[in-house]
TIVO-2410 file (N, C-alpha, C; in nm, 3 decimals):
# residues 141
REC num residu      c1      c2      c3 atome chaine
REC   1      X  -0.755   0.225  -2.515     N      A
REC   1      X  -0.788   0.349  -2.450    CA      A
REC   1      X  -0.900   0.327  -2.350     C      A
REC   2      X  -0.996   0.239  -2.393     N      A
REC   2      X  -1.145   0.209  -2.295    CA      A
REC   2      X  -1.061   0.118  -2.154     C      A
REC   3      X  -1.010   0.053  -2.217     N      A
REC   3      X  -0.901   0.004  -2.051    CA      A
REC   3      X  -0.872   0.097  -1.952     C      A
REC   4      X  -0.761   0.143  -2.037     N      A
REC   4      X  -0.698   0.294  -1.957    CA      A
REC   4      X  -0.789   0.339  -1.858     C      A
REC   5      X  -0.885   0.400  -1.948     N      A
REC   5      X  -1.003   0.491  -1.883    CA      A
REC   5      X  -1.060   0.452  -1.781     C      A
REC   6      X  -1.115   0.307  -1.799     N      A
REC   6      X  -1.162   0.246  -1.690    CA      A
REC   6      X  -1.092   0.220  -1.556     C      A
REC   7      X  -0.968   0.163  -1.594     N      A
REC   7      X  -0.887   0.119  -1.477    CA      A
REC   7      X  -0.834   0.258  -1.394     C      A
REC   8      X  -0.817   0.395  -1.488     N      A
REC   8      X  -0.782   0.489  -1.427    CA      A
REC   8      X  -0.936   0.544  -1.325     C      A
REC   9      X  -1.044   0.519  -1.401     N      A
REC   9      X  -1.134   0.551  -1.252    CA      A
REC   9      X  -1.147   0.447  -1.154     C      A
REC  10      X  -1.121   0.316  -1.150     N      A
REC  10      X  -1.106   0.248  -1.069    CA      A
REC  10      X  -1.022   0.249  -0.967     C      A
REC  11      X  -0.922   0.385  -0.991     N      A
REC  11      X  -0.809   0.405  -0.873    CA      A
REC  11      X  -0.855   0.483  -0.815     C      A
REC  12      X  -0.971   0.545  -0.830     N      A
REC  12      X  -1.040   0.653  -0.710    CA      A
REC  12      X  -1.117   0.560  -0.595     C      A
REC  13      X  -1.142   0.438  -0.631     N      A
REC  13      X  -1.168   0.334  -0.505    CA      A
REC  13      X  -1.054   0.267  -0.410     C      A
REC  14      X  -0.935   0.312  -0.474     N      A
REC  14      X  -0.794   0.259  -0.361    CA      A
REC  14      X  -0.811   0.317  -0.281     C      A
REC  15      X  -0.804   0.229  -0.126     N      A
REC  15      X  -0.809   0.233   0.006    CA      A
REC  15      X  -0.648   0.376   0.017     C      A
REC  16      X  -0.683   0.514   0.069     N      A
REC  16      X  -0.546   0.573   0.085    CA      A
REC  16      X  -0.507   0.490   0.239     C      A
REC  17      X  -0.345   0.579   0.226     N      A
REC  17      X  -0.282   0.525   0.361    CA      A
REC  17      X  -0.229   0.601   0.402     C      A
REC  18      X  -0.278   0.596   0.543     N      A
REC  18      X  -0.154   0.733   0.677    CA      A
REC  18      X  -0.040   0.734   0.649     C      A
REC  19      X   0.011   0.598   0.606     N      A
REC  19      X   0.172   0.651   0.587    CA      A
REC  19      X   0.238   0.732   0.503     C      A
REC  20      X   0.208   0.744   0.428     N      A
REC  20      X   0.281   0.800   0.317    CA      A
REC  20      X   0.176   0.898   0.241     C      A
REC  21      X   0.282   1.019   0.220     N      A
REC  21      X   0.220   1.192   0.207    CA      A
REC  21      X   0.104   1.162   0.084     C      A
REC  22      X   0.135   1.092  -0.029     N      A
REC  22      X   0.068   1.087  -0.136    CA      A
REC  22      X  -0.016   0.933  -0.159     C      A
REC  23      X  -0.156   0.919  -0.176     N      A
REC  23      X  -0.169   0.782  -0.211    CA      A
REC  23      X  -0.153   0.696  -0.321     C      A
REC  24      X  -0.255   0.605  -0.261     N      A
REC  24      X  -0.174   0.488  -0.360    CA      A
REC  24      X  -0.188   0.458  -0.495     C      A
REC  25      X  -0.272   0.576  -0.532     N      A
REC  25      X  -0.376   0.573  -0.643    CA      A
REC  25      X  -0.272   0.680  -0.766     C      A
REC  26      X  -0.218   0.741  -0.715     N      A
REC  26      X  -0.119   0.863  -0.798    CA      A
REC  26      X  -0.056   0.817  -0.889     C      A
REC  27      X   0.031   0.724  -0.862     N      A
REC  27      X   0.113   0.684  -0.994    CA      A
REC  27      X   0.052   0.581  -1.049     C      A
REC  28      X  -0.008   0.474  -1.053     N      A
REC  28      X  -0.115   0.409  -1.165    CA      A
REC  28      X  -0.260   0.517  -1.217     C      A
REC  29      X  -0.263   0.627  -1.171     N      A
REC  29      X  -0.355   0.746  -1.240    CA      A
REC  29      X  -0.219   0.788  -1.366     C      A
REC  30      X  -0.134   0.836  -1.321     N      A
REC  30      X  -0.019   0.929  -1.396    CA      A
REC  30      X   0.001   0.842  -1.537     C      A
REC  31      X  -0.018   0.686  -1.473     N      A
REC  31      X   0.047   0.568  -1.623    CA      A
REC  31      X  -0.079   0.572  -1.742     C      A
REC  32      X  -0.167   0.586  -1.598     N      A
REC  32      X  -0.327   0.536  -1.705    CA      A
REC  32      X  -0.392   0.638  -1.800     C      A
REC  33      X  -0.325   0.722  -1.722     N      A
REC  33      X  -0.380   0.894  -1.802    CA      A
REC  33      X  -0.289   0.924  -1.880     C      A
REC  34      X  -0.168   0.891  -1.908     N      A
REC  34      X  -0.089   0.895  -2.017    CA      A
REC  34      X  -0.077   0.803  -2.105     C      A
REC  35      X  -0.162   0.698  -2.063     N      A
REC  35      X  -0.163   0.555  -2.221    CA      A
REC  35      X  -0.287   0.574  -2.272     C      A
REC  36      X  -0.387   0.646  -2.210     N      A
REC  36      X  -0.535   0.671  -2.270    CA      A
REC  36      X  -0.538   0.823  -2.344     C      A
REC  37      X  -0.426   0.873  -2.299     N      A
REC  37      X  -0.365   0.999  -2.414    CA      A
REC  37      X  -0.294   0.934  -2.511     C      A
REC  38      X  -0.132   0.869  -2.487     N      A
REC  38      X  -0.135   0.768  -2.609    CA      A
REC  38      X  -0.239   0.742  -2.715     C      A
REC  39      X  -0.287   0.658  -2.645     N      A
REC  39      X  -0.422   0.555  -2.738    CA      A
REC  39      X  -0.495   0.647  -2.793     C      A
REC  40      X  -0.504   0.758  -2.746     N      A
REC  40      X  -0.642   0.891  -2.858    CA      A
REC  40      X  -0.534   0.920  -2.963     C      A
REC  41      X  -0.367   0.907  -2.969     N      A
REC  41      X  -0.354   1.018  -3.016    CA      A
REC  41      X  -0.340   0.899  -3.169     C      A
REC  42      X  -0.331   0.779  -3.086     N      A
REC  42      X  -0.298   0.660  -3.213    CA      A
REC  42      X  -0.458   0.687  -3.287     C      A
REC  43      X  -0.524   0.704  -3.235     N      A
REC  43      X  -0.697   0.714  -3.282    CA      A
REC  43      X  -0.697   0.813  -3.421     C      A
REC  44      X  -0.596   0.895  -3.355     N      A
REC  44      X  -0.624   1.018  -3.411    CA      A
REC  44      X  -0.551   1.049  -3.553     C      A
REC  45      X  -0.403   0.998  -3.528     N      A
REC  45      X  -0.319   0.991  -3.639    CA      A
REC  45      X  -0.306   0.880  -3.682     C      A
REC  46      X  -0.297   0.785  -3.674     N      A
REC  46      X  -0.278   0.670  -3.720    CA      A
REC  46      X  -0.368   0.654  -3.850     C      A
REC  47      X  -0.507   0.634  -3.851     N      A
REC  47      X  -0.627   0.624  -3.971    CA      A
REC  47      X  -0.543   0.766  -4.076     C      A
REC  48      X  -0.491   0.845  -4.085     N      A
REC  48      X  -0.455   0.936  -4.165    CA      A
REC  48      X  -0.336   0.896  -4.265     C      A
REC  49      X  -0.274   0.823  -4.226     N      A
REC  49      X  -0.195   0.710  -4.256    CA      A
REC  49      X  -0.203   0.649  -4.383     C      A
REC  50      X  -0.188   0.630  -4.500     N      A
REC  50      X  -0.194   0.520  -4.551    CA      A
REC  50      X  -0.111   0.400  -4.565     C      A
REC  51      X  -0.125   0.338  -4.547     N      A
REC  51      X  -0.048   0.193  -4.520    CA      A
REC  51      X  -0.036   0.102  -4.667     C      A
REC  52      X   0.036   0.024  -4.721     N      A
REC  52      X   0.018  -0.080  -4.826    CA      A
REC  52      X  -0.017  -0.185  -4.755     C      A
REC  53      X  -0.012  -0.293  -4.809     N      A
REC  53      X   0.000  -0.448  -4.761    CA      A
REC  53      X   0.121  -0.471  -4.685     C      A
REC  54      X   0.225  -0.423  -4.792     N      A
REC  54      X   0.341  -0.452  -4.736    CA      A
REC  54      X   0.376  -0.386  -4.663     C      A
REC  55      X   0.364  -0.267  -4.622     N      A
REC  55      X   0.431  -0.235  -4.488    CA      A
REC  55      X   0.315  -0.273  -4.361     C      A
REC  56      X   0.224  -0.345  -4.384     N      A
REC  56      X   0.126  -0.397  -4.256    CA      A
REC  56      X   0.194  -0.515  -4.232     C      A
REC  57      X   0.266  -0.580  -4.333     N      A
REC  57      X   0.281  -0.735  -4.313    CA      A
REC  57      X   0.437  -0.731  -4.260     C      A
REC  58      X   0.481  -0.603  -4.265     N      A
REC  58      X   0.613  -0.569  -4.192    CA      A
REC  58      X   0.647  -0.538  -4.041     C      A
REC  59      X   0.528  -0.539  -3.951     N      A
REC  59      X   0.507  -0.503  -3.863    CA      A
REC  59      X   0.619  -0.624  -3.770     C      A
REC  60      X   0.648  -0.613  -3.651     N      A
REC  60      X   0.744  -0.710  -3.612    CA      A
REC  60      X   0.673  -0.730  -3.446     C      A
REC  61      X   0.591  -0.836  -3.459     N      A
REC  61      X   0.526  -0.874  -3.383    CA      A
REC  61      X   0.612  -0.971  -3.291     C      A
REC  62      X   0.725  -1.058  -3.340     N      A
REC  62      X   0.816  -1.098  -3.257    CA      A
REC  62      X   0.910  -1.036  -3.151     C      A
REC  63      X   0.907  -0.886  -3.201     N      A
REC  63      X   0.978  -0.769  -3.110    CA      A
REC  63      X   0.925  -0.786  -2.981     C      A
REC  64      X   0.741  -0.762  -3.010     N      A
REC  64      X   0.685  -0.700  -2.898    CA      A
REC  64      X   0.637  -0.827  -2.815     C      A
REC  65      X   0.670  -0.941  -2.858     N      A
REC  65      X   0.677  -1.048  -2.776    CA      A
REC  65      X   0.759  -1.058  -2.698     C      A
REC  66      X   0.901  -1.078  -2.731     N      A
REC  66      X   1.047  -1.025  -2.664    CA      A
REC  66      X   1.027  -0.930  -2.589     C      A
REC  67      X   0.984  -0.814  -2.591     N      A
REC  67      X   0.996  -0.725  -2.521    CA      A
REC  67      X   0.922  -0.746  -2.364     C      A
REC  68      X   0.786  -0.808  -2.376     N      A
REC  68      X   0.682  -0.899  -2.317    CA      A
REC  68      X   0.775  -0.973  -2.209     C      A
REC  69      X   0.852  -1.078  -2.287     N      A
REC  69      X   0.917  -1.216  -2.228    CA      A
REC  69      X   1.042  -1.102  -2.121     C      A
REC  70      X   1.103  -1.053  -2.165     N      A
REC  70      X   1.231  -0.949  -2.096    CA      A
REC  70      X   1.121  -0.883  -1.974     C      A
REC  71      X   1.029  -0.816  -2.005     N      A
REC  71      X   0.962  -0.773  -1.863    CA      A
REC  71      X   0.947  -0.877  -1.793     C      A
REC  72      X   0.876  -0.967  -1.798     N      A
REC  72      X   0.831  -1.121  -1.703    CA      A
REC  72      X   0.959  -1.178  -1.632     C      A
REC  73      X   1.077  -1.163  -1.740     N      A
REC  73      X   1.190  -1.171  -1.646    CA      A
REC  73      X   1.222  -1.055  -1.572     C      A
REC  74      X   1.228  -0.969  -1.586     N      A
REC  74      X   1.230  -0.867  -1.557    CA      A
REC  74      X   1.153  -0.835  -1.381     C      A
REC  75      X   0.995  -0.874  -1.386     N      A
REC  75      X   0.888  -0.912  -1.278    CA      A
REC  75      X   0.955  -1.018  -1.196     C      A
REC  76      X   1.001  -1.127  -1.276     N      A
REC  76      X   1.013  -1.234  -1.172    CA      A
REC  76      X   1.145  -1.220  -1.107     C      A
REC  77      X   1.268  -1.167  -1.149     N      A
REC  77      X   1.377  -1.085  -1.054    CA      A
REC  77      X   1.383  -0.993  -0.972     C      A
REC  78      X   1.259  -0.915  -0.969     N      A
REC  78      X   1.294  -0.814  -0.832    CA      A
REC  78      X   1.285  -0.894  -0.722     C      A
REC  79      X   1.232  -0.997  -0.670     N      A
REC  79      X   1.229  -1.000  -0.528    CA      A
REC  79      X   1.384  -1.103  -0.477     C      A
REC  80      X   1.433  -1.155  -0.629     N      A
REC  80      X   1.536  -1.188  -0.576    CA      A
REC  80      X   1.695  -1.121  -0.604     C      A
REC  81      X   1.692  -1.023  -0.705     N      A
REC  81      X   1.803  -0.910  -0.652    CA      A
REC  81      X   1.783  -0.786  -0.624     C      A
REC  82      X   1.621  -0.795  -0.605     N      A
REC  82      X   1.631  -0.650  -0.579    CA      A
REC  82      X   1.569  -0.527  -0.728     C      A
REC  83      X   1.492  -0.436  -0.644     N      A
REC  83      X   1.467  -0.283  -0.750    CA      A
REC  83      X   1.589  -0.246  -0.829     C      A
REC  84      X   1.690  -0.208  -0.797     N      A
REC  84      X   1.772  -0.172  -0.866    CA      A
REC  84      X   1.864  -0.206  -0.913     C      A
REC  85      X   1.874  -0.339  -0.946     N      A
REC  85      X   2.008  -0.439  -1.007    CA      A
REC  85      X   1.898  -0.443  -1.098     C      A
REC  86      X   1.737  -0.503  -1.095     N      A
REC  86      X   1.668  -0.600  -1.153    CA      A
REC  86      X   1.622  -0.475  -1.285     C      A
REC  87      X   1.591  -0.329  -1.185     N      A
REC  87      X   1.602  -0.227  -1.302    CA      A
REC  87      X   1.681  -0.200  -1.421     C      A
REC  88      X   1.801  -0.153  -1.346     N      A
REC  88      X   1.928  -0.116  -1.419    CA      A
REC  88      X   1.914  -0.273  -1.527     C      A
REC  89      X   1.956  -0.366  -1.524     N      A
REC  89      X   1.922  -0.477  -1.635    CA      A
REC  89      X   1.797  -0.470  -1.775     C      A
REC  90      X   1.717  -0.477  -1.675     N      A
REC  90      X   1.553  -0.433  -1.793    CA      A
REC  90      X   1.615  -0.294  -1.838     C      A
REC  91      X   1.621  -0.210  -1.784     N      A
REC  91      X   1.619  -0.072  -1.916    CA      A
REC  91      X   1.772  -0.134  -1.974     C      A
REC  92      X   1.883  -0.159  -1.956     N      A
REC  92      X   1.950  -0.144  -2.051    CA      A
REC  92      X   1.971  -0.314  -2.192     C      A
REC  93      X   1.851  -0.437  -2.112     N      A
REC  93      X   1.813  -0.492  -2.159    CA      A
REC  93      X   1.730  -0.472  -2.317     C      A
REC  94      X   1.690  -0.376  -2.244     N      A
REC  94      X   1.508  -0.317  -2.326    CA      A
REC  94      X   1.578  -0.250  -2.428     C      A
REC  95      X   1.662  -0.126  -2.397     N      A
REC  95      X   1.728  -0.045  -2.453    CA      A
REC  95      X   1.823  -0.128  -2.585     C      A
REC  96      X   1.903  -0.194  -2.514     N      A
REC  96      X   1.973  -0.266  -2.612    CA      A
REC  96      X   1.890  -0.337  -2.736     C      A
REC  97      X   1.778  -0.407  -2.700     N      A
REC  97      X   1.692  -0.462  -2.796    CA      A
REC  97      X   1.624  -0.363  -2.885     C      A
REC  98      X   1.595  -0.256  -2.819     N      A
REC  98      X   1.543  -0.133  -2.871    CA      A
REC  98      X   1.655  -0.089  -3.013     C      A
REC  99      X   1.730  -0.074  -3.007     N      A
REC  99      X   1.847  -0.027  -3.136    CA      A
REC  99      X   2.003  -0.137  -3.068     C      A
REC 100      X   2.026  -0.213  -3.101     N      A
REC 100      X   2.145  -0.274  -3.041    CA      A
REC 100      X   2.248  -0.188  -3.078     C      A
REC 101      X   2.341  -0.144  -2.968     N      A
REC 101      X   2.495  -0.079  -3.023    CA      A
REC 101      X   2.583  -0.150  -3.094     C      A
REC 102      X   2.656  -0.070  -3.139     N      A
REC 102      X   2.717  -0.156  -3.262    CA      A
REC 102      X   2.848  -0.104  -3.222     C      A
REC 103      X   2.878  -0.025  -3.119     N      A
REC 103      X   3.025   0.019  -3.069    CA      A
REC 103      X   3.035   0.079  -2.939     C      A
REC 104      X   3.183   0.099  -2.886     N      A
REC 104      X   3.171   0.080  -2.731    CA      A
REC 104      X   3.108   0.215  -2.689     C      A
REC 105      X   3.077   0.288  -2.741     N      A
REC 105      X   3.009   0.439  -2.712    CA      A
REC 105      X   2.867   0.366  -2.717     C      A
REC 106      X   2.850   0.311  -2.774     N      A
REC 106      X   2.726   0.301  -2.779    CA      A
REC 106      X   2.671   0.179  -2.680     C      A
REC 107      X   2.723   0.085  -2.592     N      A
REC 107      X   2.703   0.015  -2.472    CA      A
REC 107      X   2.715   0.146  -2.384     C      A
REC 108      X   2.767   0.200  -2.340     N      A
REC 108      X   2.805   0.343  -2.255    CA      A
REC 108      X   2.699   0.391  -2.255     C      A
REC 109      X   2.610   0.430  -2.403     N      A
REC 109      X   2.498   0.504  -2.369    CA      A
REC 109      X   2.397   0.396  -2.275     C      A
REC 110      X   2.392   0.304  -2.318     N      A
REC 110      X   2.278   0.183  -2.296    CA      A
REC 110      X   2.299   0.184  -2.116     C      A
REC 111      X   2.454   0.158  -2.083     N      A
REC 111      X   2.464   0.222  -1.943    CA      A
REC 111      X   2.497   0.266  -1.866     C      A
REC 112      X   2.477   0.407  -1.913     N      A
REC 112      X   2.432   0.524  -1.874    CA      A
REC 112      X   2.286   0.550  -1.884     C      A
REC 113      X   2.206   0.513  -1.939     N      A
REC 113      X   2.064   0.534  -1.947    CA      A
REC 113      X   2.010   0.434  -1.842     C      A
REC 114      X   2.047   0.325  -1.860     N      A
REC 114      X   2.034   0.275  -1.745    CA      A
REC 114      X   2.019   0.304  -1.586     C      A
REC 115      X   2.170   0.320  -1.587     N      A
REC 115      X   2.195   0.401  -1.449    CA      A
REC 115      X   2.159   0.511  -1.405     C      A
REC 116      X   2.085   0.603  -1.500     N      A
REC 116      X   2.022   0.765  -1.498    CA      A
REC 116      X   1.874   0.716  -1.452     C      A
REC 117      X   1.834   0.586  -1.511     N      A
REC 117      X   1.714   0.550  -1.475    CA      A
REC 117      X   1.690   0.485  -1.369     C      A
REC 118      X   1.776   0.456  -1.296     N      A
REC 118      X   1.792   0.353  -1.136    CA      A
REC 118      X   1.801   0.470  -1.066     C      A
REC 119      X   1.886   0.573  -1.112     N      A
REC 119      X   1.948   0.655  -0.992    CA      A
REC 119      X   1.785   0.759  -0.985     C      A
REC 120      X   1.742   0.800  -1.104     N      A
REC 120      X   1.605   0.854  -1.057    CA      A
REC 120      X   1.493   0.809  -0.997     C      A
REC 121      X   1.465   0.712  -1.087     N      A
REC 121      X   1.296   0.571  -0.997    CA      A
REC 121      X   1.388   0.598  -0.877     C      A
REC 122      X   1.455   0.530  -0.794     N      A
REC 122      X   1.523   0.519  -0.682    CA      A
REC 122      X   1.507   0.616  -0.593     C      A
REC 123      X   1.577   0.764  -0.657     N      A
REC 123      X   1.573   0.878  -0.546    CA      A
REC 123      X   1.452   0.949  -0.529     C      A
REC 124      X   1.331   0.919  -0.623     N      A
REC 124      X   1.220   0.965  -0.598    CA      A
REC 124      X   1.151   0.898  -0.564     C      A
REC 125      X   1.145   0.783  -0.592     N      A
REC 125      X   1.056   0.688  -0.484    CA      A
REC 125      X   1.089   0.658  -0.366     C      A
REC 126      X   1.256   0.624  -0.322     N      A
REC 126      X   1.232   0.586  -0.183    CA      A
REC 126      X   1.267   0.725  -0.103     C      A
REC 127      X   1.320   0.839  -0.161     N      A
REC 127      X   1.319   0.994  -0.075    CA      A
REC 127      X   1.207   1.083  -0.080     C      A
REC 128      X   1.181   1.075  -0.244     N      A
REC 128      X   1.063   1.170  -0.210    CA      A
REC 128      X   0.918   1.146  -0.179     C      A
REC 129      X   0.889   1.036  -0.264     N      A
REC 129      X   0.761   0.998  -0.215    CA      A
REC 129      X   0.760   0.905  -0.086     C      A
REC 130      X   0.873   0.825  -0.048     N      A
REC 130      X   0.870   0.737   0.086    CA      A
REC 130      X   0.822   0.602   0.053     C      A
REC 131      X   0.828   0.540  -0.046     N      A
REC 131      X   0.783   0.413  -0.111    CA      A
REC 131      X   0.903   0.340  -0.124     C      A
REC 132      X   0.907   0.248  -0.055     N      A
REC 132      X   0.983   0.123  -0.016    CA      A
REC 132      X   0.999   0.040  -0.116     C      A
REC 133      X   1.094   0.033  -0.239     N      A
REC 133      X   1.107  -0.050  -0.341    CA      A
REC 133      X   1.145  -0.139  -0.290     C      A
REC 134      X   1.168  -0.279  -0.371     N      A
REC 134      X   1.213  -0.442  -0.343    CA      A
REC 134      X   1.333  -0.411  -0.307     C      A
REC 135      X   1.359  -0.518  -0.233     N      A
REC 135      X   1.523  -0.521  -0.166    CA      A
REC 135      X   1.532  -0.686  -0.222     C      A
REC 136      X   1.641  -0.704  -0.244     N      A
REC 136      X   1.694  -0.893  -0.280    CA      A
REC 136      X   1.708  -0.956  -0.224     C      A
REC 137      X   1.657  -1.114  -0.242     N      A
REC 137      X   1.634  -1.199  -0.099    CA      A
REC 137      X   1.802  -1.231  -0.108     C      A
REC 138      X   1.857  -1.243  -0.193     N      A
REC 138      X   1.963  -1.297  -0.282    CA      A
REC 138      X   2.083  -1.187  -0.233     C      A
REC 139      X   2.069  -1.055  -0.273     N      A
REC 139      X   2.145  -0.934  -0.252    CA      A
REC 139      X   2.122  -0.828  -0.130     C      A
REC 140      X   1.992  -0.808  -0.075     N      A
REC 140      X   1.979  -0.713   0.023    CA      A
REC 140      X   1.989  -0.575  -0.036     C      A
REC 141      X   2.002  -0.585  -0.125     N      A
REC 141      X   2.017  -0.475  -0.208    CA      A
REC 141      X   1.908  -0.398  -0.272     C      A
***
């Protein structure tokens, strides 16, 4: 939460820009101010909790490694296919790891959530706000 906090006042020192209606500071405020709400609320409920041994030692720390390693791939593919191939993959990547389907309705949801999530990031970033996502050196896309 002391991260959050910090890094979210550190976006009141981003240089704004003529081009574009909103600056550059808006959406890393929106992430930072909603993980430092997160983080109070873990503050808050979490200690109320009682835990055993065994369900601490159940925790699945290999998940959130994976999940880690899938973003980094995830980072290191946009510039070569592109925002929205490299998207659509990570969420239904993420998603899938998240609960794997176990039937063809259930790949469908994975993408469809996907594609609900390309087709929005997409139409609000490059229509409404005017922010130029990655294009593929690979795809043009």
């Amino acid at each position: 939460m002391a991260a959050s906090l910090l890094l979210f006042a550190l976006t009141f020192g981003l240089k704004e820009s003529p081009l574009v209606p909103i600056g550059p500071g808006l959406y890393p405020r929106i992430v930072l101010a909603l993980t430092a709400l997160l983080a109070a609320a873990l503050i808050v409920f979490d200690p109320r909790k009682k835990k055993t041994a065994a369900a601490r030692a159940r925790v699945g720390y290999g998940a959130v490694l994976l999940h880690f390693a899938v973003f980094g791939v995830y980072a290191a593919a946009l510039p070569w296919i592109g925002f929205r191939l490299a998207t659509f993959a990570y969420v239904a990547a993420s998603n899938a790891l998240l609960d794997v389907p176990r039937s063809a309705r259930g790949w469908l949801r994975v993408a469809l959530l996907a594609f609900g999530t390309v087709l929005v990031t997409y139409y609000a970033f490059e229509h409404y706000l005017l922010v130029l996502l990655p294009r593929g050196r690979w795809t043009g896309f």
